[in-house]
Steps between C-alpha positions, in 0.01 A plus 500: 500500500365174570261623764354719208454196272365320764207782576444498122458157449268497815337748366444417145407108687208719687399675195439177275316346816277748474471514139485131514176509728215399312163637457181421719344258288143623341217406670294162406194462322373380802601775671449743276150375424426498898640876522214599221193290656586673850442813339138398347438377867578829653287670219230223593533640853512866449164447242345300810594784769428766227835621575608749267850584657594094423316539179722822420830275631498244264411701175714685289436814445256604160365130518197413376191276489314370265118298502389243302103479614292231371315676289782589307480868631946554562581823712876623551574743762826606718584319843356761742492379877155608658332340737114355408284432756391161609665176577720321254701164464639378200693177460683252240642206388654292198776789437656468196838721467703592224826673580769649281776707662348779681143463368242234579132415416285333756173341342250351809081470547388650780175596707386814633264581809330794601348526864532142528364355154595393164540741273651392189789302403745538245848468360754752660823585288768683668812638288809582698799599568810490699653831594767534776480126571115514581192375340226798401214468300512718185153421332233315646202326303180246575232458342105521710271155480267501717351179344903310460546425921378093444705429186851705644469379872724289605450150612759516807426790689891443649630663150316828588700783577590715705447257764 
């Protein structure tokens, strides 16, 4: 009998050590808030290499866009991945992010290039979400101003990104 009782108690002493372990703690801001700007950098990247299979990665499915141009004209269309020609690079800086839970707003200027020159600049607003632990960009908006690139550049070129 007190072999039994011993098993039991060494049992139920395993059982509330388990029980007992706790959680993983929830990520930082910090960390949180690096997690989402890595995932404008890739899309940064993937707009720059006009790579649609990254572009496709990192969006949920149904997403959308929507532009703001400046002359007030706003068009709304799904995410479809299709390659344009000619050579792109797009960067940012000064991110502002909001998160909540599973769903975050990122808020940044940026500039666009096409072969090699200024195109227009802007304000890029990405609205996401965190499904399955990772970052993906559910809606994506920015407005077109060709005449805005000296009043939104930055000062420090170091706070452009991706770098």
């Amino acid at each position: 009998m007190v072999p039994i009782l011993g098993l039991v108690l060494m049992a139920g002493l395993a059982l509330s050590a388990v029980q007992a372990a706790p959680a993983p703690p929830p990520p930082t801001p910090a960390a949180e808030e690096a997690a989402i700007l890595e995932v404008v950098d890739r899309f940064m990247h993937a707009v720059s290499n006009n790579d649609d299979a990254a572009m496709t990665a990192i969006r949920i499915e149904g997403g959308t866009n929507t532009v703001a141009r400046a002359n007030g004209m706003v068009s709304r269309r799904p995410f479809q991945p299709g390659g344009r020609p000619g050579a792109y690079r797009e960067r940012y800086w000064d991110p502002v992010v909001h998160v909540r839970g599973s769903l975050a707003v990122v808020w940044t200027p940026y500039e666009f290039w096409n072969d090699g020159k200024t195109s227009h600049c802007g304000i890029d607003v990405f609205e996401m979400v965190k499904e399955n632990g990772a970052w993906r960009i559910g809606h994506a908006m920015w407005t077109v101003e060709p005449d805005a690139c000296p009043a939104l550049r930055p000062s420090d070129p170091a706070r452009i990104r991706p770098r």
